[in-house]
N, CA, C and O atoms as a GROMACS GRO file, in nm:
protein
  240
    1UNK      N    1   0.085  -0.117   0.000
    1UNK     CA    2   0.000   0.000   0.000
    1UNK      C    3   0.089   0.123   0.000
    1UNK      O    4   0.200   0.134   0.052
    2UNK      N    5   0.017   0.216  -0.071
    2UNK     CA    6   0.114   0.339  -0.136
    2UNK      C    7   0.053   0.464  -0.062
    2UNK      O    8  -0.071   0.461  -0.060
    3UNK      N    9   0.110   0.573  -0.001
    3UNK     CA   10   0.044   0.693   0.060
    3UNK      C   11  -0.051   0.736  -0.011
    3UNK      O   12  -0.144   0.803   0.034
    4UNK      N   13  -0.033   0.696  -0.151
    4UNK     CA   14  -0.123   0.780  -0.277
    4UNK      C   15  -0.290   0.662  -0.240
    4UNK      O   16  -0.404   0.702  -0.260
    5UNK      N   17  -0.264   0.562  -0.203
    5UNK     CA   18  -0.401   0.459  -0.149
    5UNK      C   19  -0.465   0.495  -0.045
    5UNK      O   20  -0.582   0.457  -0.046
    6UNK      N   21  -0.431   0.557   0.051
    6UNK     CA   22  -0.499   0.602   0.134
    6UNK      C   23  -0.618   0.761   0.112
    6UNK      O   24  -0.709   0.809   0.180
    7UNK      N   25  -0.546   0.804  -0.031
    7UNK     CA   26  -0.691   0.948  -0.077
    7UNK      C   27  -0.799   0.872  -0.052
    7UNK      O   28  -0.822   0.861  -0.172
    8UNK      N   29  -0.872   0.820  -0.011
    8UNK     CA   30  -1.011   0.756  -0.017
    8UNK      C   31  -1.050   0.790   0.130
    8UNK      O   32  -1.168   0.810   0.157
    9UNK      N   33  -0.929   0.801   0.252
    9UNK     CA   34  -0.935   0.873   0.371
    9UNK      C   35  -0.925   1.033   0.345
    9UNK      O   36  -0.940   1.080   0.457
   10UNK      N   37  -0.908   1.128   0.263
   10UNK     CA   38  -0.944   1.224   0.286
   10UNK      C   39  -1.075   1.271   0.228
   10UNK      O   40  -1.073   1.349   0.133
   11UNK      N   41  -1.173   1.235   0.272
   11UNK     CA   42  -1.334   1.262   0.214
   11UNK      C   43  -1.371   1.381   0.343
   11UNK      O   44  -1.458   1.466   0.322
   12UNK      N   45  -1.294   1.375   0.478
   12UNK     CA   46  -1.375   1.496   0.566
   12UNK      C   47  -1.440   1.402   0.669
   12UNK      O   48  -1.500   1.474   0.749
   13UNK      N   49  -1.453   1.281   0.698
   13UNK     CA   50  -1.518   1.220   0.767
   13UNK      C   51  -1.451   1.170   0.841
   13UNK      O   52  -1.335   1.148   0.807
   14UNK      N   53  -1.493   1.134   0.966
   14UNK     CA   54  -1.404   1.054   1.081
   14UNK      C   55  -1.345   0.914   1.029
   14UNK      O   56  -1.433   0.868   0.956
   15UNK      N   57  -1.265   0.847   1.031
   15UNK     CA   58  -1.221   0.758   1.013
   15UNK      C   59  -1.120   0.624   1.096
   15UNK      O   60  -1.022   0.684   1.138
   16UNK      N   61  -1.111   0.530   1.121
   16UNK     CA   62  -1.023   0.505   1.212
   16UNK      C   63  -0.956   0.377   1.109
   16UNK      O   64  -1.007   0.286   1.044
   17UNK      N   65  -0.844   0.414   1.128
   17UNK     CA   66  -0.747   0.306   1.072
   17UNK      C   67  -0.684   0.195   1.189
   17UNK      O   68  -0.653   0.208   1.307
   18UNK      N   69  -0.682   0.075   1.089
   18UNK     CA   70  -0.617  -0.010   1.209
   18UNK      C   71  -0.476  -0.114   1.124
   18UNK      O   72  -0.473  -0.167   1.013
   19UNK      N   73  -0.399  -0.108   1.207
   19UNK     CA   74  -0.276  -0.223   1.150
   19UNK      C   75  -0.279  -0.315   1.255
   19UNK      O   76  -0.269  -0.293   1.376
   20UNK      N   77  -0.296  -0.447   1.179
   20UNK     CA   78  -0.300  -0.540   1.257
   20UNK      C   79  -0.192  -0.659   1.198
   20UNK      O   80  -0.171  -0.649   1.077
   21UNK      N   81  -0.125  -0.768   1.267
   21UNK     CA   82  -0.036  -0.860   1.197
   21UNK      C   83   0.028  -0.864   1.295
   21UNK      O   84   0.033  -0.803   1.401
   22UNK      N   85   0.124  -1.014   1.206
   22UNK     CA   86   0.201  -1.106   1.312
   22UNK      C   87   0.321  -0.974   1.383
   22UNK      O   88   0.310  -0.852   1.372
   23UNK      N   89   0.396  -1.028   1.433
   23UNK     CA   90   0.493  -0.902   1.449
   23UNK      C   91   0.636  -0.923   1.326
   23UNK      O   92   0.657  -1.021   1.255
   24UNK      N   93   0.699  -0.822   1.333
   24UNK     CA   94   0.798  -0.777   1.248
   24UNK      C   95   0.748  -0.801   1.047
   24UNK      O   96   0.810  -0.837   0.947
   25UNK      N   97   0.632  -0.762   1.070
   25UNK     CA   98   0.543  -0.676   0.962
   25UNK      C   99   0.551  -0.542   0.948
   25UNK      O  100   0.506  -0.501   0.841
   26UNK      N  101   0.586  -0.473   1.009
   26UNK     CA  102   0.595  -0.349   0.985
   26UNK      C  103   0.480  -0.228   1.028
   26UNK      O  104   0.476  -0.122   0.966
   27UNK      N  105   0.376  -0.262   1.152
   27UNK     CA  106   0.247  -0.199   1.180
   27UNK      C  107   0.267  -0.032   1.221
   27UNK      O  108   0.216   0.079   1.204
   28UNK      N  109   0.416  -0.123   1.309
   28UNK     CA  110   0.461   0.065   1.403
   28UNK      C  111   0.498   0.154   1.292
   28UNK      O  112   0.447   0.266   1.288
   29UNK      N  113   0.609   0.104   1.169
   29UNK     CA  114   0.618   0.192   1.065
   29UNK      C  115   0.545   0.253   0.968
   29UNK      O  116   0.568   0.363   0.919
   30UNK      N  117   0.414   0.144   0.927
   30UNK     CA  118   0.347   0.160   0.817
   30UNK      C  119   0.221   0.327   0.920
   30UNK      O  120   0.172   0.436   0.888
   31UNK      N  121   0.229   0.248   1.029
   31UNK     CA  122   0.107   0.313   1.106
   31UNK      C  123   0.158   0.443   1.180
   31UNK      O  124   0.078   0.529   1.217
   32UNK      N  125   0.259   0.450   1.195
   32UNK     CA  126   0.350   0.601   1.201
   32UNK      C  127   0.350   0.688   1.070
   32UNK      O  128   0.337   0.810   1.070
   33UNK      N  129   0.368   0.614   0.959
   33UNK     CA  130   0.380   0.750   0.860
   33UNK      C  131   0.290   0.713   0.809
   33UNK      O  132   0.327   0.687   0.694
   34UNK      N  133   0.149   0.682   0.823
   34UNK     CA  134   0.020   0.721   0.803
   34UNK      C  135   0.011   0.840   0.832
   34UNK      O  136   0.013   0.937   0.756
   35UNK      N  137  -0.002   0.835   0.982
   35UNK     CA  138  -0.026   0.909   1.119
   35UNK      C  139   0.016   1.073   1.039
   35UNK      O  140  -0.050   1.168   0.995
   36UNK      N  141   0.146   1.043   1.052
   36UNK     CA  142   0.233   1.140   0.989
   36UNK      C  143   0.177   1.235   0.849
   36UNK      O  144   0.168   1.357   0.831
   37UNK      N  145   0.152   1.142   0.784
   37UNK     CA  146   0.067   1.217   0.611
   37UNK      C  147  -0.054   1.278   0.677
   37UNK      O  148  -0.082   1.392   0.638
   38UNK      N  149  -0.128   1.228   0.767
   38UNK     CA  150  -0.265   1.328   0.775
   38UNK      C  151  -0.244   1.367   0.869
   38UNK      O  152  -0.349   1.368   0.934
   39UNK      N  153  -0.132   1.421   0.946
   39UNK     CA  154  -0.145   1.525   1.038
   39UNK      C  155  -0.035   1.662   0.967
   39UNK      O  156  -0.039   1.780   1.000
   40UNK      N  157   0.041   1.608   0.881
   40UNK     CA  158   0.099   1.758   0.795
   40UNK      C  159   0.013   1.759   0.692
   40UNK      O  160   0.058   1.824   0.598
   41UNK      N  161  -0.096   1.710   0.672
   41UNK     CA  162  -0.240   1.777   0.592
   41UNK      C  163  -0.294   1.851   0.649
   41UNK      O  164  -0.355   1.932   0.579
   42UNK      N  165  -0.304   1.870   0.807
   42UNK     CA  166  -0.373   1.946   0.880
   42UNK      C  167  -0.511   1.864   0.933
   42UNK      O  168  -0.614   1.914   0.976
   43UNK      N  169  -0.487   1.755   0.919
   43UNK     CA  170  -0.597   1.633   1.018
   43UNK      C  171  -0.562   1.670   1.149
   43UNK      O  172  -0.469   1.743   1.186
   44UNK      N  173  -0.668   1.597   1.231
   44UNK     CA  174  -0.657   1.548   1.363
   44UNK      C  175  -0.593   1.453   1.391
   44UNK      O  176  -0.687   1.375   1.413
   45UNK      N  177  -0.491   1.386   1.410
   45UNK     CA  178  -0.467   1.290   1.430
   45UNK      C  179  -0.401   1.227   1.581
   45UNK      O  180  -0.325   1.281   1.662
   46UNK      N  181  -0.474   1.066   1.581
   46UNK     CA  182  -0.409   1.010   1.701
   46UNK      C  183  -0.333   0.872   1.643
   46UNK      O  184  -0.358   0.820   1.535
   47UNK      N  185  -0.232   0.826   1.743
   47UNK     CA  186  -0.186   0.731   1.751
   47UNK      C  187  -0.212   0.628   1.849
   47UNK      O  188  -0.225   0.671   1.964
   48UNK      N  189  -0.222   0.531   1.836
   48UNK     CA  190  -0.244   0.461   1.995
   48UNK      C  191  -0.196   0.346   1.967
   48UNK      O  192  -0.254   0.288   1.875
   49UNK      N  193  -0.083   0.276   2.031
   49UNK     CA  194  -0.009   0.142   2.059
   49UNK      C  195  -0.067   0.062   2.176
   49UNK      O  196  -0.080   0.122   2.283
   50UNK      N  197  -0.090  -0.024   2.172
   50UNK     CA  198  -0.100  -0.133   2.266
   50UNK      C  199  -0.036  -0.195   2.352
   50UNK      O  200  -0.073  -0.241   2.460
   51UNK      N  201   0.097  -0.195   2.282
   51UNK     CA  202   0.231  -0.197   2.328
   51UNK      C  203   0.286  -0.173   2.427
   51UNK      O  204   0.294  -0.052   2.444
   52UNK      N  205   0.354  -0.267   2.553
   52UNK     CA  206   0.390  -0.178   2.650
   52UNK      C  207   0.505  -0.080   2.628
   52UNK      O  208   0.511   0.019   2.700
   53UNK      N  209   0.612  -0.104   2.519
   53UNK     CA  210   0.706  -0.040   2.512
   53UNK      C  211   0.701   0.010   2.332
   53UNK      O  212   0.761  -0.052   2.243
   54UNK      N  213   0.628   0.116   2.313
   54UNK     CA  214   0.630   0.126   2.183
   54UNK      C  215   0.765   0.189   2.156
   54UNK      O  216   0.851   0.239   2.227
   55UNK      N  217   0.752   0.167   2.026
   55UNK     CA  218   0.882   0.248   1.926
   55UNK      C  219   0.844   0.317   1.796
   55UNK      O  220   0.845   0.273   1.681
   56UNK      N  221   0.816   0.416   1.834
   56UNK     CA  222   0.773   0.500   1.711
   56UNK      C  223   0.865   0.555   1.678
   56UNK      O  224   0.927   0.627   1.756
   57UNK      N  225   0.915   0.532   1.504
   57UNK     CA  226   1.018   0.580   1.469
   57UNK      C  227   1.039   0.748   1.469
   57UNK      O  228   1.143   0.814   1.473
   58UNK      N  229   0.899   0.792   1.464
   58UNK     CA  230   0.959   0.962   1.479
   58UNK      C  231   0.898   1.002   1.636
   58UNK      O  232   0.820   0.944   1.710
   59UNK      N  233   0.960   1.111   1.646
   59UNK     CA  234   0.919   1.115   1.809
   59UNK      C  235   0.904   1.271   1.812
   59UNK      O  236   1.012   1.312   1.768
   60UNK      N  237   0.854   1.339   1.831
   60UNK     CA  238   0.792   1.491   1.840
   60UNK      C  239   0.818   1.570   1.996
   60UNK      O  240   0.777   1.684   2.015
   0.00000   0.00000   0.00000
């Protein structure tokens, strides 16, 4: 999946995305620079890990 696949999330409507999979799939990365594209659009955006020890590659 390509950043350009996700335009179907900018319609204006609430939305909630989920990454789910075995581990060392890639959820924290793919689901960080999601995060990332619609919040320098000027979205709302949240993150939320489950994780007791997350690792989000960018850190603010």
């Amino acid at each position: 999946m390509s950043v350009q696949d996700l335009d179907f999330l900018d319609e204006g409507k609430r939305n909630m995305l989920m990454f789910c999979g075995k581990g060392g799939t890639g959820k924290t990365t793919s689901s960080t620079v999601t995060a990332v594209h619609f919040a320098q659009r000027g979205y709302r955006t949240l993150l939320i890990s489950p994780d007791p020890a997350p690792s989000y590659p960018l850190r603010g």
